[in-house]
Structures are given as C-alpha cells and as structure tokens.
PADODREN-69074 format. One record per residue (C-alpha): x, z, y; residue in one letter. Coordinates in steps of 0.25 Angstrom, whole numbers, plus 5000, padded with zeros to 4 digits. Layout:
% PADODREN-69074
    x    z    y lumlo
    X    Z    Y     a
...
% end
This chain:
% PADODREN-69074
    x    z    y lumlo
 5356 5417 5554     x
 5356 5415 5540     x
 5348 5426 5534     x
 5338 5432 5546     x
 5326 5439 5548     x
 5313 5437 5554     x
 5306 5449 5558     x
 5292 5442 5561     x
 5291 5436 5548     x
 5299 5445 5541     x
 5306 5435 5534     x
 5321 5435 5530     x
 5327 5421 5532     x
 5340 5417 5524     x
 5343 5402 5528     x
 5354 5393 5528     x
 5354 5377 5527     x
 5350 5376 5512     x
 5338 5386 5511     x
 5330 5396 5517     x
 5327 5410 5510     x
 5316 5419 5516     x
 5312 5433 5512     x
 5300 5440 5519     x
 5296 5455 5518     x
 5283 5456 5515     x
 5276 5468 5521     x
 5289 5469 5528     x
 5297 5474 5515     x
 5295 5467 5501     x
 5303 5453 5502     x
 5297 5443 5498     x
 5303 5429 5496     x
 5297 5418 5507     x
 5307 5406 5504     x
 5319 5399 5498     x
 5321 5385 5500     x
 5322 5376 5512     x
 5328 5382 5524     x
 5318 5385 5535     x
 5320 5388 5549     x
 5310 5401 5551     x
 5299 5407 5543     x
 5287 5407 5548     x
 5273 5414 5542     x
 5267 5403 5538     x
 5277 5398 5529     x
 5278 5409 5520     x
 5265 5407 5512     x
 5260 5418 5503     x
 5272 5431 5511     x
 5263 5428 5523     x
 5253 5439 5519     x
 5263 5449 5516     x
 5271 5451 5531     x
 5259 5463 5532     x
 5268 5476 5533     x
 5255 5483 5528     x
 5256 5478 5514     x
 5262 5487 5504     x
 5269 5483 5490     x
 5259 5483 5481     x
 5249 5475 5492     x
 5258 5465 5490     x
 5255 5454 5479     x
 5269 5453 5473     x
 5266 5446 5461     x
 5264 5435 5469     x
 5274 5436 5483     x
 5290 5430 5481     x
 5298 5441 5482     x
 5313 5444 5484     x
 5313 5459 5476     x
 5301 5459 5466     x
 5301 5471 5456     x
 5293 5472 5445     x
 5284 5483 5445     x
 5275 5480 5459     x
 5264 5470 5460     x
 5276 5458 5455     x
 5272 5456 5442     x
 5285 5444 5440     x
 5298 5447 5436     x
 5306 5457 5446     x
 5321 5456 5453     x
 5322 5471 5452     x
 5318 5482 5440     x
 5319 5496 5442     x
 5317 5508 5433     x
 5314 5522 5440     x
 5316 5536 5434     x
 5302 5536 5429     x
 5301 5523 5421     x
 5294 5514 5432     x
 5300 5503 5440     x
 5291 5501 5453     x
 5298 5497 5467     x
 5295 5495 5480     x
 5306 5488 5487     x
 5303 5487 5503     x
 5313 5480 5511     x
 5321 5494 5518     x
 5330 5484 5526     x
 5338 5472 5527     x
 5352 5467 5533     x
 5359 5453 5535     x
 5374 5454 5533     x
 5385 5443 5531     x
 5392 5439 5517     x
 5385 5446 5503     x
 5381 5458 5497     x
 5393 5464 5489     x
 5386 5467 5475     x
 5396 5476 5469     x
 5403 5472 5456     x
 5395 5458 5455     x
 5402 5446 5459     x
 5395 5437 5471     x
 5397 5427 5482     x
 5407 5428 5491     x
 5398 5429 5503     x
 5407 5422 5511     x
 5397 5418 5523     x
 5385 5424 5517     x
 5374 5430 5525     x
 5368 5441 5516     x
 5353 5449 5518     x
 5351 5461 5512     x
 5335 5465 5509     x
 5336 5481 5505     x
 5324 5483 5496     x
 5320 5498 5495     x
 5310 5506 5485     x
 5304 5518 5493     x
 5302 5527 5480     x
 5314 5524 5470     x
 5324 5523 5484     x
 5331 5508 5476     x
 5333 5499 5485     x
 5337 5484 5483     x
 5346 5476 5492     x
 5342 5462 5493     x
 5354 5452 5495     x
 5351 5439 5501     x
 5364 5431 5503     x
 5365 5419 5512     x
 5377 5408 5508     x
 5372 5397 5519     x
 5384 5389 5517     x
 5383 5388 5502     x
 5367 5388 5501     x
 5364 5399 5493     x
 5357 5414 5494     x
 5361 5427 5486     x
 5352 5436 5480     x
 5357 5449 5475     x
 5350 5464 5476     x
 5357 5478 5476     x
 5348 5488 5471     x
 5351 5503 5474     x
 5344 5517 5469     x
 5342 5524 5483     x
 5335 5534 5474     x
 5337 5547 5469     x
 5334 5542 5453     x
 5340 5533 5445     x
 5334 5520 5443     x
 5335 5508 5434     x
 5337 5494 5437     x
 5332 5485 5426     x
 5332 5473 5433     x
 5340 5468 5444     x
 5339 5452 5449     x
 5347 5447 5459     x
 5337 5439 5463     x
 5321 5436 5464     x
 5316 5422 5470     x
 5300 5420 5470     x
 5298 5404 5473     x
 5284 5398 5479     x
 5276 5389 5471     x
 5285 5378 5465     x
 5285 5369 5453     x
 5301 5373 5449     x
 5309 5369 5437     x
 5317 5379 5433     x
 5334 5376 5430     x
 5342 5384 5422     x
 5355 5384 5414     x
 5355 5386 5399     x
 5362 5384 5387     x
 5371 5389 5378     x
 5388 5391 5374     x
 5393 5379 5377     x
 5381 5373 5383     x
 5381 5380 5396     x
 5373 5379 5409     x
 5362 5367 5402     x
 5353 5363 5415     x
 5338 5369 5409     x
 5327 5364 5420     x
 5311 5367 5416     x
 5299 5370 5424     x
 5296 5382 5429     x
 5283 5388 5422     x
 5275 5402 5425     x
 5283 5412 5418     x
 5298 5415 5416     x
 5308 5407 5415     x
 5323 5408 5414     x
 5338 5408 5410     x
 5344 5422 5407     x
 5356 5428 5397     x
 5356 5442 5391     x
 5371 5439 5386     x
 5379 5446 5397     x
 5383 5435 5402     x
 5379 5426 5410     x
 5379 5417 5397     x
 5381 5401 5392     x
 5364 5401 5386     x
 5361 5402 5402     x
 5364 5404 5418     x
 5360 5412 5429     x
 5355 5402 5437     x
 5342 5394 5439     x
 5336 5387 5447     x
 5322 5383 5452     x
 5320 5367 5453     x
 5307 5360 5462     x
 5300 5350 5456     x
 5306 5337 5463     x
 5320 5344 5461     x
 5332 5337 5456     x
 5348 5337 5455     x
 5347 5331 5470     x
 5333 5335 5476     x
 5324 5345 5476     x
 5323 5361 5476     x
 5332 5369 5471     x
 5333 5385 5468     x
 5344 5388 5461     x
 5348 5404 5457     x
 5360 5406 5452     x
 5367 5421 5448     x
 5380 5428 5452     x
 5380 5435 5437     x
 5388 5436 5423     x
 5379 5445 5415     x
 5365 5444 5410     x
 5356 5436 5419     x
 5339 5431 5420     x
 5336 5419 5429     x
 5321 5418 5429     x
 5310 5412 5434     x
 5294 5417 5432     x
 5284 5407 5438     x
 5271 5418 5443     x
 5256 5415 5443     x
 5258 5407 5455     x
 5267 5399 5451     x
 5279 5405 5459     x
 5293 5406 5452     x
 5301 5420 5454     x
 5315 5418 5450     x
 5325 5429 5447     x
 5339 5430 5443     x
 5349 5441 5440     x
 5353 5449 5430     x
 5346 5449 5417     x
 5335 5461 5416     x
 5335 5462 5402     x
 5343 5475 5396     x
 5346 5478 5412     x
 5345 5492 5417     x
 5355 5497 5427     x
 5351 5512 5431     x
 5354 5514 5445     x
 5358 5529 5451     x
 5355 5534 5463     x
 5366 5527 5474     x
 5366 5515 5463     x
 5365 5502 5466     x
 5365 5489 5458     x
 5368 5473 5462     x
 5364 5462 5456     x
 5371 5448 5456     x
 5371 5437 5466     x
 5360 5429 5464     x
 5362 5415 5472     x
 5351 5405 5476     x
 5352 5391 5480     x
 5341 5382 5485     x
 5344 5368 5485     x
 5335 5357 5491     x
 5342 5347 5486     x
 5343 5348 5469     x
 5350 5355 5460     x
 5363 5349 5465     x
 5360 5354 5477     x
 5357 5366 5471     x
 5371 5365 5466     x
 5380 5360 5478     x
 5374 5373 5484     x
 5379 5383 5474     x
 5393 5374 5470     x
 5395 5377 5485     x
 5391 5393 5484     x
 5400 5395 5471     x
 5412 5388 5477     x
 5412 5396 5492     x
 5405 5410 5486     x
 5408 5412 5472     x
 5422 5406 5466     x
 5432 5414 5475     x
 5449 5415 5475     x
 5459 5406 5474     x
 5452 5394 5464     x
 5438 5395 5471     x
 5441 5383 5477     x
 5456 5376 5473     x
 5459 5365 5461     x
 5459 5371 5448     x
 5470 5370 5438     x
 5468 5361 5426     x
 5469 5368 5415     x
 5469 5367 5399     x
 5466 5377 5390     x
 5471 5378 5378     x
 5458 5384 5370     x
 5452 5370 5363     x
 5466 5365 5361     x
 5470 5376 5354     x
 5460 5388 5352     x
 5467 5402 5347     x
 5479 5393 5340     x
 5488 5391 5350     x
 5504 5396 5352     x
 5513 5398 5364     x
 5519 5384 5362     x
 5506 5377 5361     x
 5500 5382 5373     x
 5512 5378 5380     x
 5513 5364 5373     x
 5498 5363 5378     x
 5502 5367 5391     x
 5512 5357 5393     x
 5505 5345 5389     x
 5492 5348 5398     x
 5504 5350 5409     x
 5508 5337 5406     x
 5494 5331 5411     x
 5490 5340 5424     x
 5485 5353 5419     x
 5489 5365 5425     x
 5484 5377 5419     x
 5486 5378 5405     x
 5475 5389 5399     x
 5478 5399 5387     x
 5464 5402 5382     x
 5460 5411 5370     x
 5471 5417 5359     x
 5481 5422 5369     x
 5480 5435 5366     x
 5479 5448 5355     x
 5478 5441 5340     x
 5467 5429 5346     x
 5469 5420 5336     x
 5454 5417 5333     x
 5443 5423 5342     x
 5441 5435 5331     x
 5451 5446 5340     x
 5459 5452 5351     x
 5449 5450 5363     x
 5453 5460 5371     x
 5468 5462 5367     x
 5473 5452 5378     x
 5489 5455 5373     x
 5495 5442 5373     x
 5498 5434 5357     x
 5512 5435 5356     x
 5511 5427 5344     x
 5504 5415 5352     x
 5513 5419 5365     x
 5526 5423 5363     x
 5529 5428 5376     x
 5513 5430 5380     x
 5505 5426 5391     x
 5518 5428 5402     x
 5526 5418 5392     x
 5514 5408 5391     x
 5512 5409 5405     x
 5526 5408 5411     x
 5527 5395 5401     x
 5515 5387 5407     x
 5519 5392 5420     x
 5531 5385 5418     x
 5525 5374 5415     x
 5518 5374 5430     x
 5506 5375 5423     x
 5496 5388 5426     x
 5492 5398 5416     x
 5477 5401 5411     x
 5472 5412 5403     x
 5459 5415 5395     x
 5455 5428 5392     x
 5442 5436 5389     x
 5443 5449 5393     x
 5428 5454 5392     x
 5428 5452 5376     x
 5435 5461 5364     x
 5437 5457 5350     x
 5436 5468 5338     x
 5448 5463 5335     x
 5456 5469 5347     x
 5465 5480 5351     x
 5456 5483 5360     x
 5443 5484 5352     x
 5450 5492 5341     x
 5455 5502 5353     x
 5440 5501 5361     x
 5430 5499 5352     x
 5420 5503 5363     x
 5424 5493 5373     x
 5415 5483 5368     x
 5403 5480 5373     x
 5392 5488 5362     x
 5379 5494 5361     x
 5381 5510 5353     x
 5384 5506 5338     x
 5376 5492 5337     x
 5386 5483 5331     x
 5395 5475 5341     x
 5391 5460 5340     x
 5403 5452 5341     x
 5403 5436 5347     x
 5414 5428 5344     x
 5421 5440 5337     x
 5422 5449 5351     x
 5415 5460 5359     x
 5413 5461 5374     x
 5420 5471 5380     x
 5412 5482 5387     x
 5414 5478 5402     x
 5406 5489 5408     x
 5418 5499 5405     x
 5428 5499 5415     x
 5436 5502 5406     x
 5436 5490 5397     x
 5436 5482 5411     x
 5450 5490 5415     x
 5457 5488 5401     x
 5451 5472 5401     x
 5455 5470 5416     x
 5471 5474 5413     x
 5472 5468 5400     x
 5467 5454 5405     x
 5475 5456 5419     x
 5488 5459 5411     x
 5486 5446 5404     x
 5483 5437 5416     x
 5496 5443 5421     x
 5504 5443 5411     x
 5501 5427 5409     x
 5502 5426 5424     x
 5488 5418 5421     x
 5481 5407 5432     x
 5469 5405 5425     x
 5459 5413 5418     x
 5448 5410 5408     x
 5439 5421 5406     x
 5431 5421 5394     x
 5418 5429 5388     x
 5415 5423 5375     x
 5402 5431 5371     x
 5391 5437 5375     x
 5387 5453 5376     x
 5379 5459 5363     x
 5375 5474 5360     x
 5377 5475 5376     x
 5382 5491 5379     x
 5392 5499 5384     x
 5398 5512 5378     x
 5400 5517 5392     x
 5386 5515 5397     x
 5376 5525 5396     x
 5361 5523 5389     x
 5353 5523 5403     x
 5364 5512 5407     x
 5365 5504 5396     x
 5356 5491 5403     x
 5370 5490 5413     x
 5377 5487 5401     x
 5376 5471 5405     x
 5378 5470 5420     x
 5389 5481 5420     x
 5395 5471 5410     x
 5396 5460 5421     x
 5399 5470 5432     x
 5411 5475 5422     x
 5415 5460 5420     x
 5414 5457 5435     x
 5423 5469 5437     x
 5434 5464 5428     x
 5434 5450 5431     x
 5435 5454 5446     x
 5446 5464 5443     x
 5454 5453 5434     x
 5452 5441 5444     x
 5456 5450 5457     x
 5469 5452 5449     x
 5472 5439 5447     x
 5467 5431 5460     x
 5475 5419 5459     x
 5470 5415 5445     x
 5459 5407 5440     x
 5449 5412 5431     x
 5437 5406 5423     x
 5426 5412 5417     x
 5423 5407 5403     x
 5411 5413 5394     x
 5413 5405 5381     x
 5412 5395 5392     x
 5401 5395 5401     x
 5393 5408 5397     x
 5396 5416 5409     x
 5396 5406 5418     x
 5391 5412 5431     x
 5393 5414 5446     x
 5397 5429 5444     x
 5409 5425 5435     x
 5413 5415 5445     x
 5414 5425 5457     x
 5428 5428 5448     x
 5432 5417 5442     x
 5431 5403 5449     x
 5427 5394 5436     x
 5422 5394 5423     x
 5423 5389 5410     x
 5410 5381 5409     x
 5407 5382 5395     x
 5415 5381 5381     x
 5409 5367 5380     x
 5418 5358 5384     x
 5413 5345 5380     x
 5412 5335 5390     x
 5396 5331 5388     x
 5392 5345 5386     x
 5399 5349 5398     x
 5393 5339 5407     x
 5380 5347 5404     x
 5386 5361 5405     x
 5394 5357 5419     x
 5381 5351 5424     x
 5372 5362 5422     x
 5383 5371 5427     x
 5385 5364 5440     x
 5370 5368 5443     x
 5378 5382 5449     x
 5394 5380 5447     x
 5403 5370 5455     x
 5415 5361 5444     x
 5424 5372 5452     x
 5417 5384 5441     x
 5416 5375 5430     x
 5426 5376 5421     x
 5428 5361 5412     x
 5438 5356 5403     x
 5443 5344 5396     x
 5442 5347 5380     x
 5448 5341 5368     x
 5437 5331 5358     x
 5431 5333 5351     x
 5426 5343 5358     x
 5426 5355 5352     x
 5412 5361 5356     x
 5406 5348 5354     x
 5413 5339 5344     x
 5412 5327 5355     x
 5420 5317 5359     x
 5424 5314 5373     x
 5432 5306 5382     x
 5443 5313 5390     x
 5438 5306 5402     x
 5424 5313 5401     x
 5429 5326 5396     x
 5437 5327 5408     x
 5426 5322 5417     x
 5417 5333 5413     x
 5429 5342 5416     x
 5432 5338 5429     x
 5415 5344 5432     x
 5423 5358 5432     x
 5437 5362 5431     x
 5444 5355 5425     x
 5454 5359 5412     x
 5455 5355 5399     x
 5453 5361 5385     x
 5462 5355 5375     x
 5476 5353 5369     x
 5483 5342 5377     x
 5493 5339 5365     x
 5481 5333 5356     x
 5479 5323 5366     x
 5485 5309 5368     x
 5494 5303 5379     x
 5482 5294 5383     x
 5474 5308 5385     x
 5484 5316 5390     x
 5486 5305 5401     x
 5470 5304 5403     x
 5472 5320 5406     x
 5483 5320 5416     x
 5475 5309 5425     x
 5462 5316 5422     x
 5471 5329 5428     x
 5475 5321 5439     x
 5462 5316 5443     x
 5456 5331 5442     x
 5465 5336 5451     x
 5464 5324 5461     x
 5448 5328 5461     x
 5447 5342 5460     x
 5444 5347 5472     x
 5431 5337 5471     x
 5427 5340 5455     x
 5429 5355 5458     x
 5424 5356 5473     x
 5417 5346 5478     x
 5400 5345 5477     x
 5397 5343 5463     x
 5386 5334 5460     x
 5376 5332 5447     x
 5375 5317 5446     x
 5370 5313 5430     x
 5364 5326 5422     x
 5368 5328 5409     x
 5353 5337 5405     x
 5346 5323 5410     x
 5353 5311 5403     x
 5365 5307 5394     x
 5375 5307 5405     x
 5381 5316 5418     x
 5386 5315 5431     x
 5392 5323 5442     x
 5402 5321 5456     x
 5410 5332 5465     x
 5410 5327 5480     x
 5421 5333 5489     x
 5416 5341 5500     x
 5418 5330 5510     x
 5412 5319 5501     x
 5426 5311 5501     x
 5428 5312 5485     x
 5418 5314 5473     x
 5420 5313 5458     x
 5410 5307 5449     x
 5410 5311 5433     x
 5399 5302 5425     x
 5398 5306 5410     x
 5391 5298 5400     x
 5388 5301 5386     x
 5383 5292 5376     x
 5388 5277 5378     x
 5375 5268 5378     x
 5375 5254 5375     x
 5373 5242 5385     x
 5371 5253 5396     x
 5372 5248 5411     x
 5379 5257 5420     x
 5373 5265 5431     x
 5374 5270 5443     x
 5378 5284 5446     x
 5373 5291 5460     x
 5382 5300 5467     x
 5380 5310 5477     x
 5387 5319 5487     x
 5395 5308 5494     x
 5397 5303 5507     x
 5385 5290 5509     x
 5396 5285 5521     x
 5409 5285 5513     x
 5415 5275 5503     x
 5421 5280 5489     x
 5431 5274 5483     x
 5433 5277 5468     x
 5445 5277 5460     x
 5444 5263 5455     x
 5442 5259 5470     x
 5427 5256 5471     x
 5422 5262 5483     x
 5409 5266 5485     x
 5398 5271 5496     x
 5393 5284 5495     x
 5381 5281 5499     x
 5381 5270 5489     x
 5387 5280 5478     x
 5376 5290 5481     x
 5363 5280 5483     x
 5366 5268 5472     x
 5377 5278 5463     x
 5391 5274 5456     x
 5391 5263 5448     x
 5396 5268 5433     x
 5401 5257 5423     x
 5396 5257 5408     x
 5404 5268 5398     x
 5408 5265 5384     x
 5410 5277 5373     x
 5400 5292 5374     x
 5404 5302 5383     x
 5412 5293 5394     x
 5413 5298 5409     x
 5416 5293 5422     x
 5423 5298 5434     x
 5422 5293 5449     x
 5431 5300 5460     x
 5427 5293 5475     x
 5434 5296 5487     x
 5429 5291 5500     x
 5435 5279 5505     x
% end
C-alpha cells in the first residue's frame, strides 16, 4: 500500500517510486518527522537516529526535548523555541497547546478544503493525522496526500475549535518540514515588475532565511516556492527538495537553520497582520502545500511537478488540447483603437495563421487612458458601434475566435460605480484611499460586490459570445480593511480577499466552461498554482522582450510547464526595453510557452508577414511537443551569456531544440550542445536532413554553427527516423 502503518515502530510510511516520507509518534502521540527522501522498503529502529529514545509511552510533552526533535505540528509556546506551523490565542491571552495524536485514517483521493482551490486528487491516496488539545478542545487535522503517479506529497491542515470559547489563530502554515543535518543551498524566486521569477540560490546559514509578499498577492518581487538544494546538486544530479504553494494571497516560505545545524522549513500563509478568530463549531483550512523530492537535479525536480500540474492542477477542456494563436491588440494600439481598426488587425493577422484575435484594454465605459471606468464594464459605443455582440459576430465571421480582457477585481474613482458605492472599495476607516495606477481594489470580502462583479462580467462574456479570457489585476492592496468586518475580525481581511476571489473566479469560470481563460497580474505578479486550478495558463509577465524573457521563462519553468506560461511575439523596439530583436529569436523565445503575438500586423513588411505565417505553421506542426512534452533546461541564462532548452514527446520520437545567443563575439568557434531526454537507440533526422544518434546527441551534443548579429536563435525539430 501506499501510505501504511506500523504498529511495532509506530511509524507511518507514505512511499511510492520517487521517495519515502515517514512520520513516527513519539510517546505514541506527538508526530515527529523520521524521513523524506529516498524510498525505503521498511523502517526499522536503528535507522531512525535521534526519534529512537522517544517510542517510551511514559514520556509526557514537556519531558520531550523539542527544541531539538523534527516535527510535523510544532507550536510555539512548548519547549520548541523555532518558528511554529501553528499559533493560537485563548480567551485569556496565552497560546500554549498540546496536540496529541486522538486518531488517524487512510482514505482514497484528497481532503476537500472548502473555498481553496487544490489538486484534483485523481488516484491520490490521502492520510489524515487528527491532532487534539485536551484543555482548549482544538483539534488539527493533518493532511498527507500521496500522488505516486506524479511524485509528489500534499500537505495541508484543518484546524477546529471543539471548545466551548472562542479562539484565535494567528498563525496557520500549511506545512512544517525539519530536515537532518545537511550542508543545503537555499533556491528562491525573486524579482520585480517585469522581472519575474529570477532563479536566487545561496547557502543556507543559521538563522532565517526566506521569500515572502505582504502585497495580497502572491506578487511579481517573489514566489511561493523554495527549494532545499545538497551540496553536489545540480540541474541534472543531486538532492532536491522542492516546496511549492497552492495560494494567491499573502505568503512566507522560510527557512531557520537551529543550533545544530538542522533546517526547519515552513510554508503557508503569511503570519504577519493574520488573525482569524475561530468560534465554537469553526474551522479553518489552509492551502495545499506540495512537496517534491527529486534525486536527480533541479530538472528533475521539475519533470515531477510539470508532470503534477498538467494531470492534477490545469482541468476542463484546454488542460491538455492545442491552444489558439492569438494576437492582442494592446501594444499595437494601446487605448487608441476603433471598430475598424481592430477589424483591419483582425484580418491581416488571419491572413498569416492566427485564430484568435484578443481585444484588450479600452473596450468599455469612457477607457481612453487608464485614469477611469474600471468597474463600469458597458460597452464604448463610440469605439464599437454595435458593441462587443457587433465586434464579435465580425471576427466570428472572419472564422477567427474572439478574446476578451477584463479586470473585474479593480474600480476607478472615476466610475459609475464608485460614485454609486463609494464603500465598495477596499479601505481602512477615514485613512485616505491610496490609489495605484489611478484605481482602487474592490472590497472582495462582501458578497455583494462579488454578486454585482460576477453578473456584470458574465453579461459581457456573453454578450461578446467570448473564447478567450485574459484576466487582469494591475495593483496591489494598500490600507487593507473591510467596512463589513468587525474590529475583532479585521486580521481576516487578506485571506477573505482570496477566499472571495476564488469564489468569483469559480462562479464566472463554471459559467463559461468551454472558454479559455489566463490570469495576468500586471504580468506575472500573481503567478500561482491556486490561480491555475481556474484558469489553465498565464500571462508570464509584461516583459515581453526576447532576452528578458528567456531569464523569466527559465526561472518559471522551475514549477510551471510551456502549457501555463503565456509568451508572445512583440513588435521592436521593444517597448519595455528599447531592444532590438530578430523575429526569428522573439518567436523562438515565444514558442517556450503559448504561443501569440503582441503587435500591429499592418506595420510589418511582406518579407515579415511571410516569416509569421511559416513560423504559425511550424507552431502548429510542433505544439503538442513545445506545450506537452518534457521540458528540459539545457544552457542557463543566470550562468552565462546564452540559453538553451528542448521538449521531448512522451514517446521520445520528436524534440524541439531553441538555442539563444546574445552578444556576437568575434572569431568565435562553435560548440557543441548536449541534449537530453531522447531515445540513445534511435536516429533523428533534423529538417535539413542530417540524422543523428541519440546516444550520440545526448553523450557528444548538437553541433551549432557560428552566428552573426546579437541576439540570434536557433531552432532544431528531430524526429526519429
């Protein structure tokens, strides 16, 4: 069996192909963490080192030297002196616990963790540990959740007040891993608007260390996700623990090295400004943490959750087929656009392949600038004569599909809808209201707002008889409060956001099942695995120049599959960085996600237009391999001048190869490129018709000829002979 208990050494044993993860109870009730790492075929006494001692039913908690014993559930407040997963409040002021293990069950599938997104839990074997504190009647539900198809565990807990009092959480981790010994480096993502997901690695010292963001959102400065390197560890060898959070709000990943040298790491939601007060009868869930050891590198670490976010997270009907290629008409035109020049754009990117044709900001209200009319989603009548149903039924009949942008969490003081409800707005009492990019957030807490947002953005997806969906957030939550909360609830104020967000997005997505939607955040700041349980890819950042993009798709590719990363095709220069590209390499780059394009066709040339329309061609040709297949990190961009990646089809038959360069160097001999994922007994031919081994690709590499100009790419697509 998968997950299995041993009642000699009271050890819980969660196993599959890829790793083993063992929990014993000390004293027979506090869990202590025993392993993680390499699968093992039983547990035996002598291997479990310092838990040995501590089987003794005679020992009570406080003749237990926590400070110094892994644990599943520490709490701040015993003899544990390290950060805690779990922070309570009682009526009188302290925050003691006791949690003894009351019972435990196996059962199939997951843990439903009402109004948080999660896993699918198809084929999931799941453990539940139930935690109880004798004086305070809370108890915690720990969830261990076993995907052994896909290589990875689930952590989350549900805590409940089986009291008589109130009681506050003040902090509530989804989970707590306390490694042995160890000499790790420490990987995080970092960066900043337009910048996103920058790979950040650095030893791991005694102390604190991590990656957190108090912005409401998940954010573009960081990630939730870390992982926990060995010292001999690399891209293809070595240990690898990777954590990685199911979560769009306020997060804290992070590390504290103890006196012995011992690394605890936690991840959930962020502690700081967190109080939920939790009535009798109440209970609360935290998010889906997920864990991934891999003993084979960080792209190991990679294939394994690529392979757990295809099968468990992305769901519906695009979790899985082509994707259209699009164009958006946002860098092409900005808010200056009309009905006829949307359709002009329309038919000249029909001409060259593309299928969906994406309307983007300025649709709606009086949006001629980015100064008003966010949540007065009306159509412009003065843009679109006949509105969306007019523009819609025009590219329709051009047998293109049709894409819509909205961004229904946000309201402009420039709106109907503020000047009707002023108090809708995300506020804290009569602090003055900061505004970002001249809007507010809408206060997502009230189901009110929630209802009104839901019907107005439904009326608009159905009156345009939308395909596509590209949801935005451009700004981040200031003076966080709620009208409708009360003091004593004020620190739910953050997490009721996301729980309201989830709630709508659900709600608007259910509606429309058929459609595609993509999360944006000003580009990549909310770039998450909660966000993709609803909406299957994401706009990867606003950035969309080719170099910069290499690093930003690298370092997202850590976590995400192409199949999640949104990836277009821009005009130069470009207009984030000024630089000049080939088309060639900017649609290279692209082709690292799904592919679009984010420019006006009619300022191009034939020559690039014709590049364009084989470039389509050739998407389409490979997209099942450059979205789906195992994607592999070749050349990093954070350690030299220059990247490389490849996708391999599941049966190893096809791969596509993408080689940028950036600065042209003089004299400069070409290399060799080593490969990886292919078949060693086949033979690849490659479009100009050499044929190579795969043994002979992977052991010696792909011979690359010289390049001439700065920023040039090459592309190889091989298929077995």
């Amino acid at each position: 069996m998968p997950i299995s208990y041993n009642e000699g050494t009271r050890c819980f044993h969660l196993t599959c192909s890829d790793f083993s993860y063992v929990i014993r109870l000390a004293a027979g009730r506090y869990p202590l963490h025993a392993h993680w790492g390499a699968p093992l075929r039983q547990i035996r006494d002598d291997l479990l080192g310092r838990l040995s001692p501590y089987t003794d039913e005679t020992f009570s908690l406080n003749e237990l030297p926590l400070d110094r014993l892994p644990q599943e559930c520490p709490v701040y407040g015993t003899a544990d002196y390290r950060p805690g997963m779990l922070g309570v409040r009682h009526p009188d002021g302290t925050g003691a616990l006791d949690l003894q293990v009351s019972g435990w069950r196996i059962f199939s599938g997951r843990a439903e963790l009402p109004g948080l997104p999660g896993a699918l839990g198809d084929g999931a074997e799941t453990l539940e540990l139930t935690l109880k504190d004798a004086l305070s009647g809370l108890t915690v539900g720990l969830y261990y959740t076993l995907y052994a198809d896909c290589g990875i565990l689930s952590r989350s807990a549900r805590i409940t007040n089986g009291g008589a009092e109130p009681q506050m959480l003040t902090r509530a981790l989804s989970c707590c891993v306390d490694f042995e010994g160890g000499d790790f480096r420490f990987l995080t993502l970092s960066g900043s608007w337009a910048r996103e997901r920058g790979i950040v690695l650095r030893p791991l010292v005694p102390g604190m260390q991590g990656t957190a963001s108090l912005r409401g959102a998940s954010s573009h400065q960081g990630s939730p996700f870390m992982a926990l390197l060995a010292p001999d560890a690399s891209e293809t060898s070595g240990e690898v623990y990777g954590m990685a959070l199911c979560y769009s709000g306020n997060y804290l990943a992070e590390t504290d090295v103890d006196q012995d040298g011992n690394p605890r790491a936690l991840l959930g939601i962020h502690p700081e400004g967190f109080a939920w007060l939790l009535a009798p009868g109440e209970s609360f869930c935290t998010p889906e943490a997920y864990l991934c050891y891999a003993p084979d590198g960080l792209r190991g670490m990679s294939r394994r959750f690529h392979r757990f976010v295809r099968r468990q997270i992305t769901r519906g009907p695009w979790a899985a087929s082509p994707r259209p290629l699009l164009i958006n008409n946002w860098e092409g035109t900005y808010f200056h656009f009309d009905e006829d020049k949307l359709l002009s754009i329309a038919g000249a990117a029909k001409q060259t392949g593309i299928d969906l044709f994406v309307l983007d900001d300025g649709w709606f209200g009086r949006r001629n600038d980015d100064h008003s009319s966010l949540g007065d989603w009306t159509d412009d009548l003065s843009k679109l004569p006949e509105g969306l149903a007019g523009l819609s039924r025009r590219i329709h009949g051009m047998g293109m599909k049709f894409g819509l942008w909205v961004e229904p969490e946000m309201i402009s003081p420039d709106s109907e809808l503020y000047r009707t409800h002023p108090d809708w707005c995300v506020h804290a009492g009569q602090s003055p209201r900061t505004e970002s990019r001249f809007q507010l957030v809408l206060d997502l807490t009230r189901p009110e707002v929630r209802d009104a947002m839901a019907e107005q953005i439904c009326a608009a997806l159905q009156r345009g008889n939308v395909d596509y969906v590209k949801w935005d957030m451009n700004r981040n939550i200031t003076q966080a409060g709620s009208a409708c909360l009360p003091p004593e609830r004020m620190g739910e104020f953050f997490h009721r956001y996301i729980l309201g967000l989830y709630d709508m997005v659900s709600r608007i997505t259910a509606r429309f099942p058929d459609v595609l939607f993509e999360s944006c955040a000003g580009g990549g700041g909310r770039y998450d695995l909660g966000m993709m349980c609803y909406m299957p890819q994401a706009w990867t950042s606003d950035d969309t120049d080719a170099w910069e993009r290499c690093r930003i798709q690298y370092g997202t590719s850590l976590v995400f599959p192409p199949s999640c990363m949104g990836a277009h095709v821009s005009a130069v220069p470009n207009h984030q960085t000024g630089r000049i590209t080939p088309l060639e390499t900017r649609a290279a780059v692209a082709m690292g996600g799904t592919y679009g394009y984010e420019l006006d066709p009619e300022s191009l040339s034939a020559g690039e237009l014709e590049t364009i329309t084989r470039l389509n061609e050739r998407v389409r040709a490979w997209q099942d391999v450059l979205l789906y297949g195992d994607f592999l990190r070749l050349v990093s961009p954070f350690e030299g001048t220059d990247c490389a990646w490849m996708s391999v089809s599941p049966d190893r038959r096809r791969a596509a190869v993408t080689c940028v360069f950036t600065l042209a160097r003089p004299n400069h001999k070409p290399g060799l490129l080593r490969l990886a994922g292919l078949d060693p007994a086949l033979d690849y031919r490659m479009e100009d018709g050499r044929v190579f081994g795969g043994d002979e690709l992977m052991a010696r590499g792909l011979p690359l000829d010289a390049v001439t100009g700065d920023f040039q790419s090459r592309q190889f697509f091989l298929t077995a002979l």
